[in-house]
C-alpha positions in Angstrom: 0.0 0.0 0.0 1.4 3.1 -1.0 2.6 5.7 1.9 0.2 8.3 2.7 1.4 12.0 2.3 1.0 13.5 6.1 -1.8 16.2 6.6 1.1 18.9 7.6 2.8 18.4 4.4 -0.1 18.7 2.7 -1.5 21.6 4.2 2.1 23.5 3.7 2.6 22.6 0.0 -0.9 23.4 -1.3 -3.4 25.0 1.6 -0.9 27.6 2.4 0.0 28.9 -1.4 -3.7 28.9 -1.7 -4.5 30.4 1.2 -1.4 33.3 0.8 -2.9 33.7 -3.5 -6.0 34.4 -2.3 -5.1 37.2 0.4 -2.7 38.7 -2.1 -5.4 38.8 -4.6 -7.8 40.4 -2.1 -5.8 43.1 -1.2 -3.9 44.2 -4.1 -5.0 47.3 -5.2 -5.3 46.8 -9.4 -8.5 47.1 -10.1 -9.3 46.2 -13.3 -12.9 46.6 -15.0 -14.7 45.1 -18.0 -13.9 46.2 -21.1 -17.3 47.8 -23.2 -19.0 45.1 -25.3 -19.1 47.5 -27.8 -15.5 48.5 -28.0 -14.3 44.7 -28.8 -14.2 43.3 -31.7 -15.8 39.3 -31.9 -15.3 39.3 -35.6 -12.0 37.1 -37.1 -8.6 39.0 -38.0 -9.0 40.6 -41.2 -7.2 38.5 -44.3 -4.2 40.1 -46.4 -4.1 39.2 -50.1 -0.1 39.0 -49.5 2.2 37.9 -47.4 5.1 37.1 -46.1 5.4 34.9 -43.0 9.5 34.8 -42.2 10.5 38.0 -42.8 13.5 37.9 -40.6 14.7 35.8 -43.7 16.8 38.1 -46.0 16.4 41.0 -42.9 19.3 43.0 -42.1 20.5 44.3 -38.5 21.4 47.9 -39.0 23.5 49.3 -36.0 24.0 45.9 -33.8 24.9 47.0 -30.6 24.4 50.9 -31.1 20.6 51.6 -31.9 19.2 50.1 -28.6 15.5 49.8 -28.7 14.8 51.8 -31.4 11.2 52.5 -30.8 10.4 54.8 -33.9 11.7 55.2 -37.4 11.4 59.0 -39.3 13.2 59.4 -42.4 14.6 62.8 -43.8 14.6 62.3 -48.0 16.5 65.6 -47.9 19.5 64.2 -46.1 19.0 60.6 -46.6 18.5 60.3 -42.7 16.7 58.0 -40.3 16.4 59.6 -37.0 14.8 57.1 -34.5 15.0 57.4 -30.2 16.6 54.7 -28.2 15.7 53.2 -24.6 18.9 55.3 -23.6 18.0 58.3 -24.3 19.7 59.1 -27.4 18.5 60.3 -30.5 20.2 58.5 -33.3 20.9 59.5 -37.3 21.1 56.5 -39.9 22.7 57.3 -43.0 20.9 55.0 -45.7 22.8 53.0 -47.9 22.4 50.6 -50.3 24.8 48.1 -48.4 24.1 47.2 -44.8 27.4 47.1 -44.1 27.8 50.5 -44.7 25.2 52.2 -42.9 26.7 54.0 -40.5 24.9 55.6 -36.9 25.4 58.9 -35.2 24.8 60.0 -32.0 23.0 62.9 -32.5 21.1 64.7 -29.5 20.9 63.6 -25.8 17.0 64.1 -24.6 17.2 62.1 -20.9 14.2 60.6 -21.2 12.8 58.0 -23.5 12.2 59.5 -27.0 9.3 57.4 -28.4 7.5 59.1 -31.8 9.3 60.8 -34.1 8.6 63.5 -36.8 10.8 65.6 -39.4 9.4 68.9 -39.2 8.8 71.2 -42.3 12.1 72.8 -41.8 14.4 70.0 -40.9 13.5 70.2 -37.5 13.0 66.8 -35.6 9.7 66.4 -33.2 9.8 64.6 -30.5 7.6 62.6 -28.3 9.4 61.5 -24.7 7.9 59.3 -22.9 9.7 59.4 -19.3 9.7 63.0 -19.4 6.0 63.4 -20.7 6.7 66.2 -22.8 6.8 67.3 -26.3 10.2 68.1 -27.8 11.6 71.0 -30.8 15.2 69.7 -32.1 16.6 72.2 -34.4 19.0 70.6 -37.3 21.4 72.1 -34.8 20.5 70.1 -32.2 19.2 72.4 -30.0 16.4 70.9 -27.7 13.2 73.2 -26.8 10.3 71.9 -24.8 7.3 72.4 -26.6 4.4 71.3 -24.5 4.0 68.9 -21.0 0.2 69.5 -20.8 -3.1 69.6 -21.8 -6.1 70.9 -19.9 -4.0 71.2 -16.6 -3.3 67.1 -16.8 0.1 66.3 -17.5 1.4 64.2 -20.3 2.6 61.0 -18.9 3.2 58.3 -21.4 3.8 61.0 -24.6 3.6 58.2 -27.5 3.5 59.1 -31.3 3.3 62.2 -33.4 3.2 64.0 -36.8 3.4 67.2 -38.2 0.8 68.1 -41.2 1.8 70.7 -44.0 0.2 73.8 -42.4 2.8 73.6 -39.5 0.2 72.0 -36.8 1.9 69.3 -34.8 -0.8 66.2 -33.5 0.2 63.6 -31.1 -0.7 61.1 -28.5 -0.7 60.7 -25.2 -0.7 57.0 -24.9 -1.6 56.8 -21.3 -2.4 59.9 -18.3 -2.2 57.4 -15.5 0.4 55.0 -16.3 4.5 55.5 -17.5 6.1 53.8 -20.3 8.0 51.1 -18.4 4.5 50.4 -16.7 2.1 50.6 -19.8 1.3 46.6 -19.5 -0.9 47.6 -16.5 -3.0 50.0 -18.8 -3.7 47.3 -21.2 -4.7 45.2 -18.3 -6.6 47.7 -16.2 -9.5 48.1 -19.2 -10.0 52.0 -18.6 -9.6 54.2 -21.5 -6.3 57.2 -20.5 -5.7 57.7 -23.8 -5.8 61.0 -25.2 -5.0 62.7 -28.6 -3.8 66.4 -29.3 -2.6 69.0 -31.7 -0.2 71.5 -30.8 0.0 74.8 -33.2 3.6 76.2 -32.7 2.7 79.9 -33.6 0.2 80.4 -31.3 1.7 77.9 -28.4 -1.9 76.2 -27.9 -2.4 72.4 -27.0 -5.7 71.2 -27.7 -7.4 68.2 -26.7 -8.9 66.8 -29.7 -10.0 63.0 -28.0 -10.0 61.5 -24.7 -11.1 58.4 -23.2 -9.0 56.1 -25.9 -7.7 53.0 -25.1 -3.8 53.3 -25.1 -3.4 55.8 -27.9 -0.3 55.4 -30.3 0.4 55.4 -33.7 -0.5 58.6 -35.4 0.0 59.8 -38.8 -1.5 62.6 -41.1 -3.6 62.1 -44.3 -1.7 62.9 -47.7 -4.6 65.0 -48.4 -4.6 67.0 -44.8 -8.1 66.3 -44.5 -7.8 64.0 -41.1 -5.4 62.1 -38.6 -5.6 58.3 -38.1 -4.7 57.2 -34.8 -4.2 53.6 -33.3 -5.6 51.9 -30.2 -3.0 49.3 -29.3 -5.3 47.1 -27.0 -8.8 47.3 -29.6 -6.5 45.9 -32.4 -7.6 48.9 -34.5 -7.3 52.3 -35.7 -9.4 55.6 -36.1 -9.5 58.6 -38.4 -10.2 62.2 -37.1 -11.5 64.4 -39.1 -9.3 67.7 -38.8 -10.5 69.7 -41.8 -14.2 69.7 -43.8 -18.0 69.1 -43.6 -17.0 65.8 -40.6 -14.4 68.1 -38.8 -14.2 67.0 -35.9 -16.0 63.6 -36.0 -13.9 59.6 -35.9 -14.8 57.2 -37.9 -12.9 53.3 -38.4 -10.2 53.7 -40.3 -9.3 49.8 -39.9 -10.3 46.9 -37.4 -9.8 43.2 -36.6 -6.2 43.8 -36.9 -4.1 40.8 -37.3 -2.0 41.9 -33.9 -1.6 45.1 -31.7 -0.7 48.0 -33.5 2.1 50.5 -32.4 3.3 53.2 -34.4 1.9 53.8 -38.6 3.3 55.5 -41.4 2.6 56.7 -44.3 5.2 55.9 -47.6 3.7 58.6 -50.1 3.0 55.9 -52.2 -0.9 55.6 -51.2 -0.1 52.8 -48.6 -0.3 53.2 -44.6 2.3 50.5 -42.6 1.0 49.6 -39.2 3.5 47.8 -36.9 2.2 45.3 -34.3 4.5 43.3 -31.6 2.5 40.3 -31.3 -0.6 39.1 -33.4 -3.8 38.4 -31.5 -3.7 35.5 -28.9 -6.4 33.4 -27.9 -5.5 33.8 -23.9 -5.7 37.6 -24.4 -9.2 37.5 -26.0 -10.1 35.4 -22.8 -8.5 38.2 -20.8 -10.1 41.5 -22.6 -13.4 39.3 -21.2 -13.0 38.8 -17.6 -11.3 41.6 -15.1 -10.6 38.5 -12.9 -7.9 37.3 -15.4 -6.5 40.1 -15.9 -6.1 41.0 -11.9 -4.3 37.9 -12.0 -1.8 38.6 -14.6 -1.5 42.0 -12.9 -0.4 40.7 -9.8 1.8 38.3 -11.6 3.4 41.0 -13.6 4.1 43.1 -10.6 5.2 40.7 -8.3 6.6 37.9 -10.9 7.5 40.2 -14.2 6.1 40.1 -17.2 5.2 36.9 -19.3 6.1 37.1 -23.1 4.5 35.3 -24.8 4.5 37.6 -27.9 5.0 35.6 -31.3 4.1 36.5 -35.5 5.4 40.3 -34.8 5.7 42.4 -38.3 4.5 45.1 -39.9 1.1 45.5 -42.6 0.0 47.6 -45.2 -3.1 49.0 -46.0 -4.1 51.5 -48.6 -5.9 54.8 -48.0 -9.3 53.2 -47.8 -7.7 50.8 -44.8 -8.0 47.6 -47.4 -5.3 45.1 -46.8 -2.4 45.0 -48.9 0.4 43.2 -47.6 1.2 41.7 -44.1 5.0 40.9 -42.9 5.4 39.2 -40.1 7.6 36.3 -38.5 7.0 33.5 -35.8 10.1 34.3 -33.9 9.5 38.1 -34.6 8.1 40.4 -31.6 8.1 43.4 -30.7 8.3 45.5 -33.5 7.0 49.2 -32.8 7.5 50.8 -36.2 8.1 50.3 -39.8 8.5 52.1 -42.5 9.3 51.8 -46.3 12.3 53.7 -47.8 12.9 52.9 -51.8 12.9 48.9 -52.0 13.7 48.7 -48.2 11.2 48.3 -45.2 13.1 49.6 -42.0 11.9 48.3 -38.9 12.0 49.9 -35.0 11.5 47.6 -32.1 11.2 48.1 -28.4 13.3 45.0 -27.3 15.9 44.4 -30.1 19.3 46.4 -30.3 19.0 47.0 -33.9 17.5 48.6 -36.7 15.5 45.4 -39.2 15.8 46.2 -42.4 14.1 43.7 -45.7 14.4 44.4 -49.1 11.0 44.0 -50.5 11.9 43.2 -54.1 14.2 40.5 -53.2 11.5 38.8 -50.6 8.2 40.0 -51.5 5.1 39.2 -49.7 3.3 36.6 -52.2 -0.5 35.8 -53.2 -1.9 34.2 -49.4 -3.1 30.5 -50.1 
């Protein structure tokens, strides 16, 4: 007859961890609530007529070891320069060349914070959105840094996330998150309550408007080729929105594109009549469970806090959709996450990333995405 397991050992390896879970989970603070039926989306991910599913075949590293985190990629055709921020608090030029090999990195300007967004300006100028310091930022081509804007409203900025400039001068921007900072913006996704915000500045006059609130972790922004309105994404909804800044709709938001494939970061525009969205993950099944039922999602708060942060990220990339938000092309790669930007420059798509200490870059000619079975 096998031995029986004694009642104290039983009662220290299980009742005890249960018993300790359960008063941790009672009186940790995190509170998080249940998401708006209305705001999720129960339809499938939308379906690209091409792809390319391992990218990181034929990719590139640009700056190994130099561009850390490079969360945002802004290209100068003027100079032939990428500028993009880096988790240590450097701003960073890229001269583009034909052979990786050659590409060469500069440091260029020192900001202290975390630069996030970038933007070339309408006179060289580079544009700035820091996240640790929750502030707006003017560099000159000199390098000079000015401090354009740290509020809105009397509420600071505290997660300053993406931004662009449109042709009349007028700077718009996010503020991905009032309550929570950058290295904590995993709790915002988890929490369910909308801190999001979206803004234009107008240099002349010095005025920061609130054009949205309530958005669920606001970040990639970019500004219509025709001027006529500003598409923004929300990371957690798997979507993205268009504002209407000039015209009859000023004003108004209409869906620009859902049932995203993954979790959309930062989007550009290539003046070629195609928008590229970057996502770091595609959709899981566990965080569809998740966006559901606050209860999960207390758990994996506690467990991030306490524990650290599960990855569990996979099929990162980057898509394209055309000015209508139809799908065009998706990128991605199943041991490829993280990726917060990307942007096409001539036959080259130039990736950012939050986690990697590099610069992707594919040539799209040479590995093209290809008609989806």
């Amino acid at each position: 007859m096998p031995n029986s397991i004694p009642l104290s050992s039983l009662f220290i390896s299980v009742l005890i961890p249960v018993i300790l879970a359960t008063l941790l989970y009672q009186l940790d603070s995190f509170d998080p609530v249940t998401y708006p039926t209305h705001v999720l989306s129960t339809e499938p991910p939308m379906v690209f007529p091409k792809s390319n599913s391992h990218m990181l075949h034929g990719s590139e590293k640009i700056g190994v070891d130099r561009l850390l985190s490079p969360e945002d990629v802004a290209y100068d055709p003027n100079l032939g320069v990428i500028y993009t921020g880096c988790v240590d608090g450097w701003l960073r030029k890229v001269k583009v060349n034909e052979s990786a090999a050659d590409t060469t990195v500069e440091d260029w300007v020192f900001t202290g914070g975390r630069p996030l967004g970038l933007a070339v300006g309408r006179h060289g100028e580079v544009i700035v959105a820091d996240a640790n310091k929750g502030l707006l930022l003017n560099v000159t081509s000199e390098g000079e840094i000015k401090v354009l804007t740290e509020e809105a409203e009397g509420l600071k900025f505290k997660l300053a996330d993406a931004v662009d400039v449109a042709e009349d001068g007028i700077i718009y921007f996010s503020d991905a998150s009032y309550k929570y900072k950058f290295d904590e913006f995993m709790f915002d996704f988890l929490e369910g309550r909308p801190y999001g915000r979206l803004f234009s500045y107008d240099p002349s006059s010095k005025q920061t408007k609130t054009l949205l609130s309530d958005l669920y972790f606001a970040n990639g922004v970019v500004v219509s080729p025709d001027q006529n309105s500003v598409i923004f994404c929300e990371t957690p909804l798997r979507k993205c929105k268009t504002y209407y800044i000039r015209g009859e709709r000023k004003g108004s938001v209409d869906i620009f594109v859902e049932n995203l494939p993954g979790f959309p970061d930062n989007i550009r525009y290539d003046g070629e009549g195609h928008y590229w969205i970057a996502f770091a993950s595609e959709k899981t099944y566990a965080w569809d469970l998740a966006q559901r039922y606050p209860v999960i999602r207390k758990i994996m708060g506690i467990i991030v806090k306490y524990v650290g942060t599960p990855h569990v990220e996979k099929n990162g990339g980057v898509l394209s959709v055309d000015l209508q938000g139809n799908p065009v092309e998706h990128y991605y790669d199943g041991d490829l996450t993280m990726v917060s930007s990307g942007m096409k420059i001539g036959d080259h798509l130039y990736c950012g990333s939050v986690k990697t200490p590099y610069m992707l870059r594919l040539n799209l000619k040479q590995y093209p995405a290809v008609q989806s079975s």
